[in-house]
TINU-235380 format. One line per 8 residues: number of its first residue (from 1); for each residue x, y, z of N, C-alpha, C. Coordinates in steps of 0.05 Angstrom, whole numbers, plus 5000, padded with zeros to 4 digits. Layout:
NUM) X:Y:Z:X:Y:Z:X:Y:Z ~ ...
end
This chain:
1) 2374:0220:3447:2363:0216:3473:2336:0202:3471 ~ 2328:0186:3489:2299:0169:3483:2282:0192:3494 ~ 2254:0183:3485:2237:0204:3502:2228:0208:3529 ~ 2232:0231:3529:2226:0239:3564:2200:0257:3566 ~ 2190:0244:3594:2175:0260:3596:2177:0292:3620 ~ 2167:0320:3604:2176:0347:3611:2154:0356:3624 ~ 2152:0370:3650:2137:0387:3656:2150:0411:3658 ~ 2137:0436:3643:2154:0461:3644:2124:0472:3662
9) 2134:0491:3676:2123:0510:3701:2126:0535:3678 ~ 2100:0548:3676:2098:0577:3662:2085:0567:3628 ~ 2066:0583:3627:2047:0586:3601:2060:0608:3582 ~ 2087:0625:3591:2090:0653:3572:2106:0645:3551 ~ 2116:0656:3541:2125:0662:3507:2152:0641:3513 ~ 2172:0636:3541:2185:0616:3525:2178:0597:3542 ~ 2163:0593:3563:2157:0563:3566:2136:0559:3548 ~ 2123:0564:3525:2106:0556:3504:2124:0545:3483
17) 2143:0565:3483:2154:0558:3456:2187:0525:3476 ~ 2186:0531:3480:2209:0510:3500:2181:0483:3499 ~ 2157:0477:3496:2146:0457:3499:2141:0453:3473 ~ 2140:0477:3457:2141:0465:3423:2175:0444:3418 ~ 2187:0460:3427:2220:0455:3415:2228:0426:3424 ~ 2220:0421:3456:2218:0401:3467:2198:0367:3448 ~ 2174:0380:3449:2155:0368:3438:2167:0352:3412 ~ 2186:0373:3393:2189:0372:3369:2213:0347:3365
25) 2235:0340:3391:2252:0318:3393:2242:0296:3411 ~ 2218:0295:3406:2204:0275:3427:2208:0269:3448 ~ 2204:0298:3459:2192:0296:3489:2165:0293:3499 ~ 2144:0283:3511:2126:0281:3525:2118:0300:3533 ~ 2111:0329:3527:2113:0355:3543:2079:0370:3557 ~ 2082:0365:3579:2064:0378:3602:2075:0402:3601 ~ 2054:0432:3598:2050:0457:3611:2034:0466:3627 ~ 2047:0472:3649:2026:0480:3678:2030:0514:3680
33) 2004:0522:3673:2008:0547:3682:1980:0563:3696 ~ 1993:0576:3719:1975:0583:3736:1954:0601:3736 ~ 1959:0625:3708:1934:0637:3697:1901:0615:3695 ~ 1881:0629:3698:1861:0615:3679:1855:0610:3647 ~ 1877:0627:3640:1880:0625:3608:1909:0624:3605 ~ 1915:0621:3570:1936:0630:3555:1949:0657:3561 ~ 1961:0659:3580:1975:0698:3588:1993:0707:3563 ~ 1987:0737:3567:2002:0748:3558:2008:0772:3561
41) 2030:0775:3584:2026:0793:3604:2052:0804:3588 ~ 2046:0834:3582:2056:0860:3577:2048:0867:3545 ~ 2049:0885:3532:2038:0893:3505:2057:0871:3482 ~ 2078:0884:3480:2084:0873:3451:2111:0859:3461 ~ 2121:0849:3443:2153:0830:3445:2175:0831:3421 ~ 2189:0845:3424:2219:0844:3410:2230:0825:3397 ~ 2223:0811:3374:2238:0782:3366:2263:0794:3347 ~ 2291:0783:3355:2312:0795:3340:2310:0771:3316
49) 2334:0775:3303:2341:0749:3283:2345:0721:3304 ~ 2359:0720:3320:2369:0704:3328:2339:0686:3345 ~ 2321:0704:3348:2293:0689:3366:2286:0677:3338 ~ 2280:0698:3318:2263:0683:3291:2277:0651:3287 ~ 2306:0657:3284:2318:0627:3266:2298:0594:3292 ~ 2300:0602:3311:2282:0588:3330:2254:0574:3322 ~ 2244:0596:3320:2220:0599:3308:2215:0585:3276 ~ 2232:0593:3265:2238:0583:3236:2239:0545:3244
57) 2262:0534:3267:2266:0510:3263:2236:0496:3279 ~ 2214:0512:3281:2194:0502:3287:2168:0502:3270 ~ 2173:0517:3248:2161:0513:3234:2136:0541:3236 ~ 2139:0553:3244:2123:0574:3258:2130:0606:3248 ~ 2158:0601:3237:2176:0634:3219:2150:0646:3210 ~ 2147:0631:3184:2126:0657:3169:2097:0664:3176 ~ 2092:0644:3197:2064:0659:3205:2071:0687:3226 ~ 2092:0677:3244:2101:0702:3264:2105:0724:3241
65) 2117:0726:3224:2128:0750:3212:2107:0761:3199 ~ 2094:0743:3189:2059:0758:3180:2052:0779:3196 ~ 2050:0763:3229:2033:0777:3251:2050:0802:3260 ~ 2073:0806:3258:2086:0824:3266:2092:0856:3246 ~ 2110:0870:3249:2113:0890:3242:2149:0889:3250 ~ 2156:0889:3221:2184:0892:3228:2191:0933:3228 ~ 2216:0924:3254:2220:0959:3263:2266:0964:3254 ~ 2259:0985:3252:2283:0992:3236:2286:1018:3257
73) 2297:1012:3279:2292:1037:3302:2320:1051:3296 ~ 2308:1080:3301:2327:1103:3301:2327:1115:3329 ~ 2342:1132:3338:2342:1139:3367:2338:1173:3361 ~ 2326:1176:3382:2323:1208:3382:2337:1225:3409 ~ 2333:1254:3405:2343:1266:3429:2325:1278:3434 ~ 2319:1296:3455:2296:1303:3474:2284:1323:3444 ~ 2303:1345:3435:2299:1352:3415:2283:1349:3382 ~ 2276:1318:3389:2282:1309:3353:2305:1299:3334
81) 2326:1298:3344:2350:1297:3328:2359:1275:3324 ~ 2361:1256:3295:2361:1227:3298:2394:1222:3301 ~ 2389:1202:3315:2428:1191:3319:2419:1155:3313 ~ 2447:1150:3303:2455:1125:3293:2493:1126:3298 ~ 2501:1103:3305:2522:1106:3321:2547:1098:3290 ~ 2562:1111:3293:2578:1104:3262:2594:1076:3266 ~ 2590:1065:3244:2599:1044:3240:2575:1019:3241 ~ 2559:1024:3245:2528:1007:3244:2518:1015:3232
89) 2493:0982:3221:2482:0986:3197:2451:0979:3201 ~ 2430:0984:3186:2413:0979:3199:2404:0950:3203 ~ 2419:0930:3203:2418:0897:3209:2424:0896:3242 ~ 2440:0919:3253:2445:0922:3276:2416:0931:3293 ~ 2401:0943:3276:2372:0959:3285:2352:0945:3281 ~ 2345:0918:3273:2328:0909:3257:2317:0888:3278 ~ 2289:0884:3280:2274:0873:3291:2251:0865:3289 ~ 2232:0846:3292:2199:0836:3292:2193:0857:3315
97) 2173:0862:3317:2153:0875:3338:2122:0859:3338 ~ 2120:0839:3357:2097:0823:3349:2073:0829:3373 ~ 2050:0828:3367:2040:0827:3394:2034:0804:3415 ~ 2034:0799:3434:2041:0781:3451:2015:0758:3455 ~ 1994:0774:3448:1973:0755:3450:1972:0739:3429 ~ 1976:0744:3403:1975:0724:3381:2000:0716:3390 ~ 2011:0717:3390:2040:0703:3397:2035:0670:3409 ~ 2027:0676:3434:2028:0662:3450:2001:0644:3440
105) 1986:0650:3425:1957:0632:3424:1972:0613:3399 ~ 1991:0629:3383:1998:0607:3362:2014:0585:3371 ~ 2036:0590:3395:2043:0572:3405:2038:0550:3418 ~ 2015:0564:3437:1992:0544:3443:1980:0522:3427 ~ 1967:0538:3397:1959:0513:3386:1981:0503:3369 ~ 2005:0502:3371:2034:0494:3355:2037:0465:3365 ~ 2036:0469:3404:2038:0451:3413:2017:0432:3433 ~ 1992:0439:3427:1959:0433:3420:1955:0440:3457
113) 1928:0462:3456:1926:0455:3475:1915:0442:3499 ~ 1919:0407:3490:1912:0388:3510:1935:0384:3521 ~ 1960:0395:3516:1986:0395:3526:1988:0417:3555 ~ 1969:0439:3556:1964:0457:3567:1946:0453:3588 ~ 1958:0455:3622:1936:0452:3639:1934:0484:3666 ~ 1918:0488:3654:1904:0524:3657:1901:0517:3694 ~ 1900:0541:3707:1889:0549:3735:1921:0516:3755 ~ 1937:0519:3745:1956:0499:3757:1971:0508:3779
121) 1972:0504:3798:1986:0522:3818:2007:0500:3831 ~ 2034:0508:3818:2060:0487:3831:2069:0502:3858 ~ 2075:0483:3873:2073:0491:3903:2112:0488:3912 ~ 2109:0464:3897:2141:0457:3898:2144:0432:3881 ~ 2173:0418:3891:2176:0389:3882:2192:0371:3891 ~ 2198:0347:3891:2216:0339:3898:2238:0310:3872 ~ 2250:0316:3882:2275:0309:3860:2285:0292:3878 ~ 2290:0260:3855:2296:0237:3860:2317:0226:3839
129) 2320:0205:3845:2351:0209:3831:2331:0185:3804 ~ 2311:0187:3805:2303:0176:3781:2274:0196:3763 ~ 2274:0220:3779:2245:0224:3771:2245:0258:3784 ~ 2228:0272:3782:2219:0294:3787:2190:0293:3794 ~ 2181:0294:3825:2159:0299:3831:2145:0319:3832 ~ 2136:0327:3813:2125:0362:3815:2088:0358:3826 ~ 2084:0382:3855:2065:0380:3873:2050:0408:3865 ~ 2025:0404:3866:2010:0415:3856:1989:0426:3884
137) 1979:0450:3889:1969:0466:3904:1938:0453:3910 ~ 1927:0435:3890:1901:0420:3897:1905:0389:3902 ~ 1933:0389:3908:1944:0369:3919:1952:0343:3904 ~ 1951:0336:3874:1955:0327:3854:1992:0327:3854 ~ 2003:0292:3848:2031:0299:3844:2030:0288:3815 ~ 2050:0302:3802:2057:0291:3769:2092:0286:3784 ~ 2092:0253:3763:2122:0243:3757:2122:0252:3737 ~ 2156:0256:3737:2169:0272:3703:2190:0263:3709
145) 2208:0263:3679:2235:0258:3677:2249:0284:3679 ~ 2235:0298:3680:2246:0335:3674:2232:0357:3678 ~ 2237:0375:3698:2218:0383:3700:2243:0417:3692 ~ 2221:0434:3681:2235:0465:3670:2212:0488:3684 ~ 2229:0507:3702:2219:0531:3717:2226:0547:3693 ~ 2195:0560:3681:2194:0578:3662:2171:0601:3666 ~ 2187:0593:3702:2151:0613:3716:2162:0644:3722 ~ 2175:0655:3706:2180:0691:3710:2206:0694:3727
153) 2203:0716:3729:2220:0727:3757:2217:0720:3791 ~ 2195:0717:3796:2180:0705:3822:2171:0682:3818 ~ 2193:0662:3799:2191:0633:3800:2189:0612:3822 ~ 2167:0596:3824:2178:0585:3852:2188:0559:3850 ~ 2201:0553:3819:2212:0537:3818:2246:0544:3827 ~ 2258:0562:3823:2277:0573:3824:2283:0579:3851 ~ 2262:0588:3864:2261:0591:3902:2270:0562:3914 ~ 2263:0533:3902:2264:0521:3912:2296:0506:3900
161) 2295:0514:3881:2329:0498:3867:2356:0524:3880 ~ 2355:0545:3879:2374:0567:3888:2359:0582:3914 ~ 2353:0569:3933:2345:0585:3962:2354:0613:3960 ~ 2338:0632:3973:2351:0662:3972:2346:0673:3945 ~ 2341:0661:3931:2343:0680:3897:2320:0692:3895 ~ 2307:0706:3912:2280:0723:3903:2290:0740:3883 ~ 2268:0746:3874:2273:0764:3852:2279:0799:3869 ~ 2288:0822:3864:2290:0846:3873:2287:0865:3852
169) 2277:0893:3875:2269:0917:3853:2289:0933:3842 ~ 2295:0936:3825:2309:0958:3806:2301:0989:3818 ~ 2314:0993:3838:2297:1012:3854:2289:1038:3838 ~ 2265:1051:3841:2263:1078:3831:2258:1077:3800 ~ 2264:1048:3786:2262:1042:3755:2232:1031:3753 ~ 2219:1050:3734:2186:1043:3727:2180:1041:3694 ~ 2171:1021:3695:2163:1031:3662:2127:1030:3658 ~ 2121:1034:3634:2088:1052:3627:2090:1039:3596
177) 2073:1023:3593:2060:1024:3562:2028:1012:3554 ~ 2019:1017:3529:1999:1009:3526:1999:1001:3496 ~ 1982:0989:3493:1971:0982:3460:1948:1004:3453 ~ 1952:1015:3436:1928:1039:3423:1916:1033:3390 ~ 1897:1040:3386:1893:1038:3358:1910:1054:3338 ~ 1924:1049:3320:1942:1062:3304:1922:1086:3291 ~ 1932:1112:3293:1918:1130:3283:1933:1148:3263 ~ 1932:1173:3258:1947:1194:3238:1980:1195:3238
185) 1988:1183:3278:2011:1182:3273:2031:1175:3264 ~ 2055:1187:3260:2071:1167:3236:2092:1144:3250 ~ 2066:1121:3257:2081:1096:3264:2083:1075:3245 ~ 2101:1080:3216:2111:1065:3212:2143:1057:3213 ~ 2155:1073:3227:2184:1057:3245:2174:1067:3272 ~ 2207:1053:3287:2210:1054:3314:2217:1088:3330 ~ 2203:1100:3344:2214:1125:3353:2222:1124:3381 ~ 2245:1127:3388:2258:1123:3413:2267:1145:3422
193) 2266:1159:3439:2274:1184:3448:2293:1174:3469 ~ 2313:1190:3478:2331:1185:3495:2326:1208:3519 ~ 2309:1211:3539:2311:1237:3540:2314:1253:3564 ~ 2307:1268:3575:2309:1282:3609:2319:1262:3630 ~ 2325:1267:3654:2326:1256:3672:2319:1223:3672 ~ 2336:1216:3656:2337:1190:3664:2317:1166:3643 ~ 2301:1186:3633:2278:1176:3622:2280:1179:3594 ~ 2262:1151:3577:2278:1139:3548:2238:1123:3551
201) 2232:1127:3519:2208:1120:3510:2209:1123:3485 ~ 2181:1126:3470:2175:1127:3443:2149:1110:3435 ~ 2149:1094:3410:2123:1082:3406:2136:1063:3380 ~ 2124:1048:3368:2122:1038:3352:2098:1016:3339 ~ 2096:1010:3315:2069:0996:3300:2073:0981:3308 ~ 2055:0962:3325:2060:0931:3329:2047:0909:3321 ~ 2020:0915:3299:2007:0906:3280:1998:0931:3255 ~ 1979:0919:3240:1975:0935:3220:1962:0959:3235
209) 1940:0948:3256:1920:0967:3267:1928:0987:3288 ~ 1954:0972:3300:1953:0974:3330:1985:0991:3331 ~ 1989:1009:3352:2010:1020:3357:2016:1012:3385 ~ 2040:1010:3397:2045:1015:3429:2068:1042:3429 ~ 2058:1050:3457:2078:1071:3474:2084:1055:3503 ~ 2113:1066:3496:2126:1059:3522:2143:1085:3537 ~ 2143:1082:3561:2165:1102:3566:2170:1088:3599 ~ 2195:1088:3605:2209:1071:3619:2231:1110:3635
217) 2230:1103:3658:2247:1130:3672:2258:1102:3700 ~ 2289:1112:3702:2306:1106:3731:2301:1124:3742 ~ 2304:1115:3762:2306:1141:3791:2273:1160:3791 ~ 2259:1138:3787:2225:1158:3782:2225:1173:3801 ~ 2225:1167:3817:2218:1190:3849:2193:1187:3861 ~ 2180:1195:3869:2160:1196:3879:2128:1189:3856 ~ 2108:1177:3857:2087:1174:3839:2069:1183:3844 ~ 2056:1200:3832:2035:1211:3844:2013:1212:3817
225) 1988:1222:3829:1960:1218:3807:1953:1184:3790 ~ 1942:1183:3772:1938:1155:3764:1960:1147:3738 ~ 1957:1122:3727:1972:1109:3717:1978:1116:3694 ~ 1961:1134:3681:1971:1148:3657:1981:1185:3660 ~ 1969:1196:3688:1978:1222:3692:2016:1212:3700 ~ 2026:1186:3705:2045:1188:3716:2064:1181:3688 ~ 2052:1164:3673:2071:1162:3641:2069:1181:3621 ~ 2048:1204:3629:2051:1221:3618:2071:1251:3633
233) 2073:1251:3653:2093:1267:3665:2122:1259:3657 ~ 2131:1229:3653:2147:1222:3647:2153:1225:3617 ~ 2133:1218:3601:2138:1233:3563:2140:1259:3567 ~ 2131:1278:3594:2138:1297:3570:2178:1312:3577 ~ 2188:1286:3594:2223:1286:3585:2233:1286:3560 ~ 2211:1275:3542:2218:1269:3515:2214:1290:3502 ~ 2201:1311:3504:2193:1323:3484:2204:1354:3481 ~ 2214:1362:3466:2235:1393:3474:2207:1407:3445
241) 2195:1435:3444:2197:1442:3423:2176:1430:3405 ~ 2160:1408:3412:2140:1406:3392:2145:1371:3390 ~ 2169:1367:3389:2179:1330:3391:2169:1313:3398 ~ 2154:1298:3393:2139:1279:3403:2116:1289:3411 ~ 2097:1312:3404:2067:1315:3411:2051:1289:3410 ~ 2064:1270:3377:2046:1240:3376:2049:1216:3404 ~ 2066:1224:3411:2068:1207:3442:2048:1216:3462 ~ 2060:1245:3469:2035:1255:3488:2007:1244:3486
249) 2002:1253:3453:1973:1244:3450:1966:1229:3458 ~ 1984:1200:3443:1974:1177:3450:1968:1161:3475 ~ 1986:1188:3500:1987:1171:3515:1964:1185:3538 ~ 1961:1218:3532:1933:1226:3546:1903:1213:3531 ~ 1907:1196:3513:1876:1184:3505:1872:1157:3501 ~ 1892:1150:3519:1899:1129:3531:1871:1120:3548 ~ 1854:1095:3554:1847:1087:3581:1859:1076:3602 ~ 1854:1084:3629:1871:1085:3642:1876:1064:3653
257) 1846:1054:3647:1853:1007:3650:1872:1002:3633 ~ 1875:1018:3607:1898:0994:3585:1926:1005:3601 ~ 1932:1023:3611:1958:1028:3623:1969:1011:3640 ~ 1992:0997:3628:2005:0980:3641:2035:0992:3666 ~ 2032:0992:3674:2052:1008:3697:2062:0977:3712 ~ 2093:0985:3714:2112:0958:3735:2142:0962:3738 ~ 2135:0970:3761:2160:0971:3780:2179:0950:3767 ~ 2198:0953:3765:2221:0940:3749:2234:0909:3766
265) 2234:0891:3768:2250:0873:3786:2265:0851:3780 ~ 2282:0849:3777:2310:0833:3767:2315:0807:3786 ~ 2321:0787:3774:2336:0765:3783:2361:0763:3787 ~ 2368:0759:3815:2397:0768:3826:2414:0742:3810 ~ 2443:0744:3800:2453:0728:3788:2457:0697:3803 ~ 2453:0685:3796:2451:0657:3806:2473:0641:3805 ~ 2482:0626:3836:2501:0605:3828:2504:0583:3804 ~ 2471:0576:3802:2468:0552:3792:2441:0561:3773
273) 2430:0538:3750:2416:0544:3740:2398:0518:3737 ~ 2417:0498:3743:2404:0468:3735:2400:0448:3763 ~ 2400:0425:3760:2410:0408:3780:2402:0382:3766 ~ 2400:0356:3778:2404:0339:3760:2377:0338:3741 ~ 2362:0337:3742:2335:0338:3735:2320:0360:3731 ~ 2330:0383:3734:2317:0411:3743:2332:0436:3728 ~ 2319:0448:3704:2329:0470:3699:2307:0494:3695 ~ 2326:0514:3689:2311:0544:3693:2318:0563:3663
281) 2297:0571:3647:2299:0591:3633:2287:0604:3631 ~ 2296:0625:3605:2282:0654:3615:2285:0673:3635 ~ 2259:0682:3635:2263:0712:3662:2270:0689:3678 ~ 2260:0665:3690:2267:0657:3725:2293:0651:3723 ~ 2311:0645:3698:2339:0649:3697:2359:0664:3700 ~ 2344:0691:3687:2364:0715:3687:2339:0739:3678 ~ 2321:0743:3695:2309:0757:3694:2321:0794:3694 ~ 2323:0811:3669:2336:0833:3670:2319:0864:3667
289) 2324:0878:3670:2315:0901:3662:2304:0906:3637 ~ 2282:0914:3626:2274:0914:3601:2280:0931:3573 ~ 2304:0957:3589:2311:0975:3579:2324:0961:3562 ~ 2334:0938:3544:2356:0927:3530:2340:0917:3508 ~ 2313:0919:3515:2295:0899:3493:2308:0873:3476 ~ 2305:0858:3496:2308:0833:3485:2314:0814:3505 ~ 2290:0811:3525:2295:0796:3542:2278:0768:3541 ~ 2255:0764:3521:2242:0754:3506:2270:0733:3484
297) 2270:0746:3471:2297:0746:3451:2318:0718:3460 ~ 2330:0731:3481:2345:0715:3505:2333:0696:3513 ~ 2311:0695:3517:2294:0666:3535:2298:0649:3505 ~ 2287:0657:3491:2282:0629:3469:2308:0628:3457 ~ 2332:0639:3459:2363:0625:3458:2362:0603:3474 ~ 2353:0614:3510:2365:0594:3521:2353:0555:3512 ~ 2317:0568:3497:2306:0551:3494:2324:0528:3471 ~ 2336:0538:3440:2348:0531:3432:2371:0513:3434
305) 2396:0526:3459:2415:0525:3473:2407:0489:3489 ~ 2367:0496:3501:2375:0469:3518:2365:0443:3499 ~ 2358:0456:3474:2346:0423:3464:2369:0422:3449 ~ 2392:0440:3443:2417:0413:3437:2427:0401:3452 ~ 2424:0416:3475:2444:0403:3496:2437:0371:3500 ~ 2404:0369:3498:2387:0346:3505:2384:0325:3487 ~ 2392:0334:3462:2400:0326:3437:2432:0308:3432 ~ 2444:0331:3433:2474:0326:3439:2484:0296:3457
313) 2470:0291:3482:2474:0281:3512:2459:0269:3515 ~ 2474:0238:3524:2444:0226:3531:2439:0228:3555 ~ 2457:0237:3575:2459:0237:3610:2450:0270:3606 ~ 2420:0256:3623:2405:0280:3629:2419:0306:3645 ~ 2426:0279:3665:2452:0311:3685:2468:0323:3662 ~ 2480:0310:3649:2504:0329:3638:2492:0336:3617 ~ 2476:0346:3599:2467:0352:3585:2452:0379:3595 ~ 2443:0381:3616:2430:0395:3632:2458:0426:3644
321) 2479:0409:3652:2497:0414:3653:2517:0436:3631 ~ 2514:0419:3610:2526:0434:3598:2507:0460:3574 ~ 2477:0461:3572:2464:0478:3573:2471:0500:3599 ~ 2473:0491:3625:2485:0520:3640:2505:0533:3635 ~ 2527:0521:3639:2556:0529:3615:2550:0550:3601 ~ 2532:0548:3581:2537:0557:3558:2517:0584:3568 ~ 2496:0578:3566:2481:0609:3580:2493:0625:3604 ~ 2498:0611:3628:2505:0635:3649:2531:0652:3637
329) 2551:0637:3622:2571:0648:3610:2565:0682:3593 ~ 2545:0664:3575:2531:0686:3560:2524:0715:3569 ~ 2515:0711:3590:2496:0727:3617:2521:0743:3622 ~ 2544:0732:3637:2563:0742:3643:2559:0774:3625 ~ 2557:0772:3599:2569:0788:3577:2541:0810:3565 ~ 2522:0796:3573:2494:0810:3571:2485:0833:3592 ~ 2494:0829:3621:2494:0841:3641:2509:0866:3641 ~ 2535:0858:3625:2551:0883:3626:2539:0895:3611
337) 2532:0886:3582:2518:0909:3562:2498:0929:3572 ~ 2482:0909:3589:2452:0919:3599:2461:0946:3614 ~ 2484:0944:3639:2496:0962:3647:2499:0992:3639 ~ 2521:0988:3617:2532:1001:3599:2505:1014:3587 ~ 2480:1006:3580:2466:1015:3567:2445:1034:3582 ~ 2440:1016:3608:2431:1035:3627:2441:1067:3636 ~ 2465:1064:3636:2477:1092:3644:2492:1105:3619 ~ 2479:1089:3598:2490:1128:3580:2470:1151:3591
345) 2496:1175:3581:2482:1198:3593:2467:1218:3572 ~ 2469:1206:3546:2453:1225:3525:2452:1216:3505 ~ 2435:1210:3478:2419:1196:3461:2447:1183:3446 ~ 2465:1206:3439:2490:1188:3424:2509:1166:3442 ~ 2507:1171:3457:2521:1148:3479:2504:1119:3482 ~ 2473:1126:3476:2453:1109:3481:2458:1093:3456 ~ 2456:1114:3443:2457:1090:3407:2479:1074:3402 ~ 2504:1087:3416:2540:1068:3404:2533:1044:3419
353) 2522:1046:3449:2524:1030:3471:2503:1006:3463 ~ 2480:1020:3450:2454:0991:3444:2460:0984:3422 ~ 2474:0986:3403:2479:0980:3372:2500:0957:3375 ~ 2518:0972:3399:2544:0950:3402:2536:0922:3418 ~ 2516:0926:3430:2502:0908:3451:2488:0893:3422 ~ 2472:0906:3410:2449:0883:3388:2472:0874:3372 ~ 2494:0886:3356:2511:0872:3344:2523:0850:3353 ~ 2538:0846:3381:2543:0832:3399:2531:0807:3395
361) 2503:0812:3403:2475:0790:3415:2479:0771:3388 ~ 2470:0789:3359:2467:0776:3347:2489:0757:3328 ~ 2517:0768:3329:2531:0761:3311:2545:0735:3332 ~ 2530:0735:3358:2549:0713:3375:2528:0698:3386 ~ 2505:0702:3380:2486:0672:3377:2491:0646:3370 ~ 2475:0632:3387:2484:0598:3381:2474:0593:3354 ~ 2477:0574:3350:2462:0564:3327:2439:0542:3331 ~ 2422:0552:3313:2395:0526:3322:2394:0509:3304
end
């Protein structure tokens, strides 16, 4: 394909890395993102095998794996009691745990950032059968040959290509985490509790120094007191007997600014994902529940997925085209897992159901 020039909408982990990938088959690549800085909104990020090989064809593998902390997660029961689902190995369990701020600053300078234009507010655009006008909120228009909505769940690139697709709440589903300084506890693997009413957490190392706790409950109910009295009412589902005291801790000496608290909200499945000039990845694609860890993971497939397509094709439409194909299909099969994974009803149901889901993900990855 000759070079085109890209404006991707969104500064996060895969419209950064989608402007490297882009960048790297000579594309022209503009990033507009509406923070005043480099974001890096939520604690840490899940990279499976299938995100690394990505990463790898960018040249970027072994500094990420430096920065990270690989996790070898076991599942627990409210009790303590470790489960692993038979017939899985731990390649099925295996993962980067990186933190999100170096993440995203390496990508940044991967794909330099004078490529990067901070405080950008896209308003909309309009699409021509030779060009993509993307309109800018201080009234500035950029022409592009391509323009990519990589602006979250409350994309408003996606509002304007699929009308009606707001994003919606996962009702009563909340999750709670923070980054803490790694202390006495023993975080060097993943501890996942499966536990009470609905409610599934744990912690793990996500640098040398640094630990996070998460704990994620459906059907919360009612919220009451501040943002760490409420993730701590929710750990202590986890804890039967003495189990998890290192969670509690971590999470009553917690400050209550680092507590990240967010109502859960999903992207309703979409007719469409492209149009001739116009596509969508990531969360504004198939924005899911976080309970599946690997929704991160998923975005930079799709990133992979569109620079062959773009590669592959020299007709932007069909190239565009057949990158949707291949992901919504995918989705189809991701959704059910997510499902399935959402409603086990006790730690061993949790482990057959997410093991068979990561086996799944990974052994039926595209290739980059």
């Amino acid at each position: 394909m000759s070079t085109k020039s890209t404006v991707i909408v969104g500064g996060g982990l895969v419209g950064l890395t989608a402007a490297a990938s882009l960048k790297l088959i000579g594309h022209d690549v503009v990033v507009l993102e509406q923070a005043p800085r480099i974001r890096a909104v939520g604690a840490g990020i899940g990279l499976w095998a299938n995100a690394l090989r990505e990463f790898d064809h960018l040249g970027i593998g072994p500094e990420i794996r430096d920065m990270g902390v690989e996790q070898n997660t076991w599942f627990f029961s409210p009790a303590g009691d470790p489960v692993r689902a038979a017939g899985y190995t731990d390649s099925d369990h295996r993962f980067l745990l990186v933190p999100r701020p170096e993440l995203n600053n390496l990508l940044a300078d991967t794909i330099g950032r004078d490529r990067i234009r901070l405080d950008a507010h896209v308003t909309g655009y309009t699409e021509t059968g030779s060009d993509v006008v993307v309109h800018l909120a201080n009234g500035e228009k950029l022409r592009t040959d391509l323009l990519i909505g990589s602006d979250g769940v409350h994309s408003h690139v996606r509002r304007q290509l699929v009308p009606g697709s707001d994003a919606v709440t996962h009702s009563g589903h909340y999750a709670w985490r923070a980054i803490v300084p790694t202390g006495n506890q023993n975080s060097q693997a993943t501890v996942l509790t499966v536990g009470h009413r609905r409610t599934r957490g744990g912690y793990a190392r996500i640098a040398r120094d640094r630990t996070m706790w998460m704990v994620n409950q459906f059907d919360a109910g009612p919220l009451t007191g501040s943002k760490r009295e409420r993730a701590l009412a929710r750990a202590r589902n986890l804890a039967e007997a003495g189990w998890n005291d290192e969670l509690l801790s971590m999470i009553a000496e917690t400050r209550e600014e680092s507590v990240l608290e967010n109502q859960v909200t999903l992207v309703p499945e979409l007719p469409r994902w492209t149009s001739a000039r116009v596509a969508l990845i990531g969360d504004a694609a198939h924005g899911l529940s976080p309970h599946i860890a690997s929704g991160g993971t998923l975005g930079i497939e799709d990133v992979g997925v569109l620079r062959g397509s773009l590669t592959a094709e020299a007709d932007l439409e069909k190239a565009l085209t057949a990158y949707e194909h291949a992901r919504s299909a995918r989705f189809d099969a991701v959704r059910e897992h997510s499902a399935a994974v959402e409603h086990a009803g006790d730690a061993v149901e949790f482990a057959q159901r997410y093991a068979a889901f990561s086996r799944w993900m990974l052994t039926t990855a595209p290739a980059t």
